[in-house]
C-alpha positions, -999 to 999 in steps of 0.1 A, spaced: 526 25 -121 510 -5 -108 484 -12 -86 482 -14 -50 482 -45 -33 450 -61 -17 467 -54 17 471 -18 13 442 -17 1 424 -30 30 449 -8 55 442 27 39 401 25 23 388 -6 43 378 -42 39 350 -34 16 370 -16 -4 396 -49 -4 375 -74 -15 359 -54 -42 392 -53 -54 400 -87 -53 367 -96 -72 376 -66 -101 412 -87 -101 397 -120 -107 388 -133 -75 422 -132 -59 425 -147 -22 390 -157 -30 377 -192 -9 350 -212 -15 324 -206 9 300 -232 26 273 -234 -4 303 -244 -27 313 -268 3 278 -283 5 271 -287 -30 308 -310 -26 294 -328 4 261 -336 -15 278 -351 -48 302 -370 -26 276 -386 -10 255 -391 -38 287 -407 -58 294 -427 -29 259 -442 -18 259 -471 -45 291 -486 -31 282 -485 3 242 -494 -9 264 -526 -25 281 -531 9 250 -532 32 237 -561 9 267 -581 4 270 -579 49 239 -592 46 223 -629 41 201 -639 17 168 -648 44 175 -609 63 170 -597 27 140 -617 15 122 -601 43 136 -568 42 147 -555 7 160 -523 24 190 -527 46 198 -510 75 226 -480 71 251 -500 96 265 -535 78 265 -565 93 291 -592 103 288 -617 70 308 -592 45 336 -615 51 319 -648 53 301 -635 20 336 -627 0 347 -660 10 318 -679 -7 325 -656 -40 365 -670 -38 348 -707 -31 317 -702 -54 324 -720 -95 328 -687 -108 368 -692 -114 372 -663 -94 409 -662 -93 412 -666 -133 391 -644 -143 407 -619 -115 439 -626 -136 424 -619 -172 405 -587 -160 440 -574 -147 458 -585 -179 430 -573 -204 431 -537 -186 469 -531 -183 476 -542 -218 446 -524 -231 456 -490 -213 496 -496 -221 487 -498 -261 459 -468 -256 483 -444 -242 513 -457 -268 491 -456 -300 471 -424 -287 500 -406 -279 518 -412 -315 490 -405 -326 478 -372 -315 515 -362 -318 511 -364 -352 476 -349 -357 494 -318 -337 527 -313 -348 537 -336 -381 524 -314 -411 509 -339 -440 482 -339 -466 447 -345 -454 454 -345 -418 425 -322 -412 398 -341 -426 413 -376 -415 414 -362 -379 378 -351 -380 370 -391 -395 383 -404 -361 364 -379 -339 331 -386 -362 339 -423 -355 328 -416 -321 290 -410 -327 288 -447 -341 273 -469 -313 297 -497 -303 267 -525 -306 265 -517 -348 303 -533 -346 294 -560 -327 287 -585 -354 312 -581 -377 335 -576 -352 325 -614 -340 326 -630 -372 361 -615 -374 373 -629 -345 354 -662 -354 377 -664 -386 409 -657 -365 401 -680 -342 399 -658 -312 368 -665 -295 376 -675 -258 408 -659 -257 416 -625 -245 431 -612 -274 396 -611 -289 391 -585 -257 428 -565 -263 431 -564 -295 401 -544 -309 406 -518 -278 443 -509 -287 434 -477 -294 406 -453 -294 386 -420 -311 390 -406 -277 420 -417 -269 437 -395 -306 415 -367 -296 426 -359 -259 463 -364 -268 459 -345 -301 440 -314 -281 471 -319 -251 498 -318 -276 483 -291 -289 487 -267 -267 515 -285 -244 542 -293 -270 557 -260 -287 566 -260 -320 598 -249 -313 611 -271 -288 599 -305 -319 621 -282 -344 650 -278 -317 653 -319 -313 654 -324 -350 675 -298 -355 696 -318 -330 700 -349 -355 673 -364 -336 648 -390 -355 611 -388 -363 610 -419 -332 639 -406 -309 619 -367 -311 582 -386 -302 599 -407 -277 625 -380 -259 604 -351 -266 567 -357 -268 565 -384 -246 577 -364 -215 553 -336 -226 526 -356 -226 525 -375 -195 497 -357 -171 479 -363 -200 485 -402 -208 482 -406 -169 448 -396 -171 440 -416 -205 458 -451 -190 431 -446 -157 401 -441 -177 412 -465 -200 418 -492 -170 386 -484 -153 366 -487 -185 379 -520 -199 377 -535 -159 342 -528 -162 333 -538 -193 306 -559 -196 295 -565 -227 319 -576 -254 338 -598 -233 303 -614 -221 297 -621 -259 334 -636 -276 347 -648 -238 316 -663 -223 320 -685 -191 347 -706 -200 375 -680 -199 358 -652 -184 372 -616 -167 359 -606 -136 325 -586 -145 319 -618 -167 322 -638 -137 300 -618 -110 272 -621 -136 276 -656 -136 267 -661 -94 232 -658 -103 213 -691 -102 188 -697 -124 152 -693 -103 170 -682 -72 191 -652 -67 214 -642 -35 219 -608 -39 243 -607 -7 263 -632 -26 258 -612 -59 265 -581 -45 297 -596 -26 312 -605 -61 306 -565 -70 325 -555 -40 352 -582 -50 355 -567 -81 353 -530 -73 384 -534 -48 408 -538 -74 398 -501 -86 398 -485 -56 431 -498 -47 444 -480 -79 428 -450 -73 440 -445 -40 480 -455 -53 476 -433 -86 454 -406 -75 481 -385 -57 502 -388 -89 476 -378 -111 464 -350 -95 501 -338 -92 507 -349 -129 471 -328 -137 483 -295 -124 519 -296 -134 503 -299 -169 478 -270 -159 513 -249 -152 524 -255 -186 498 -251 -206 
């Protein structure tokens, strides 16, 4: 016999009786209340204060902050004026606008390939030592990037790499993390059944990747290709070392508007807005899709 609905419940013993039901039931028709929504409103605000901190300066001018390091909360009129002196400024703004956008779009394109074929394997390909050489990558993780940094230069010192962006692409093809999230995904996602259907099928060891896991995996690859952009847009260091100025990508570049004794920090903090635009724009044309592709993923799993 099963149970009476919340409804009936509150009709025949009350709505005290109803909702104690609904908490024995696992919270059903449960809504946050207004902690949960001020909690929200506090970490919004929190996340959000930085960027908006950045645009009061970069309204600014250089004398108005001299006197007074702390803005006002309302920006002023030379935001505009500012972001034109960043385009005019000898920073090779456009270029290095260019190699950010083609270091992060091939760097997340090869992350979500290589990841994904990986992982697929780690989850459903049965071989010899693919325990212990899945748990190498994850350990490969706790290894601080900076220990890599030398030999990693010397390497692309023999190739003959430095000042190109495949110096910056190259060793970022594919990542620990990357192997882990689609190897966890996969995991659960991807049945056995359904792999052992498709090759049952006549289908290839590629053609059963590409038809079958592929598909399977993509709220999960969305999410790996937008961390993957946002990290490598803002990364700083590596390309700072084997780029330099003379071929640099756009965090590269906003370092270099600092003079030597003098600093403009609306200027300086005008070339951080410039090059926080670029991700905001994709969050706002992906974010939709990910959240869709996030809880279509959620269903299935």
């Amino acid at each position: 016999m099963s149970a009476p609905s919340i409804a009936v419940i509150r009709q025949t013993a009350g709505p005290g009786a109803a909702r104690a039901a609904a908490r024995r039931r696992g919270g059903v028709n449960r809504r946050p209340g207004w902690v949960t929504y001020t909690l929200l409103t506090v970490v919004l605000l929190v996340s959000v204060y930085p960027i908006y901190y950045a645009i009061l300066l970069a309204s600014s001018d250089a004398a108005t902050i001299a006197q007074n390091p702390v803005p006002s909360l309302v920006p002023e009129g030379n935001l505009l004026e500012n972001l034109r002196r960043v385009v005019d400024s000898d920073i090779q703004f456009w270029r290095a606008l260019g190699n950010s956008l083609i270091v992060s779009t091939a760097t997340a394109f090869s992350v979500v390939v290589f990841s994904t074929l990986a992982g697929y394997s780690f989850a459903k390909l049965r071989f010899r030592g693919r325990g212990p050489l899945l748990v190498f990558v994850i350990a490969t993780m706790a290894v601080p990037t900076q220990l890599g940094i030398v030999p990693l230069f010397i390497v692309m010192s023999e190739l003959g790499w430095v000042g190109q962006l495949q110096a910056v692409i190259v060793p970022g093809m594919v990542t620990a993390f990357g192997v882990f999230w689609m190897t966890q995904y996969l995991s659960e996602a991807l049945p056995y059944e359904l792999v052992e259907a498709a090759r049952v099928d006549g289908c290839s060891m590629i053609r059963t990747f590409w038809h079958v896991a592929m598909p399977a995996a993509r709220p999960a690859a969305a999410m790996l290709a937008l961390f993957t952009f946002v990290g490598s847009w803002t990364n700083f260091f590596w390309p700072f070392i084997v780029l330099g100025s003379t071929n640099p990508t756009l965090t590269v570049a906003v370092q270099l508007l600092q003079a030597s004794y003098f600093k403009d920090y609306s200027l300086i903090m005008a070339g951080v807005v410039a090059a926080t635009l670029p991700l905001v724009v994709v969050f706002a044309l992906a974010g939709r899709h990910l959240v869709t592709g996030i809880m279509q993923g959620a269903v299935k799993g």
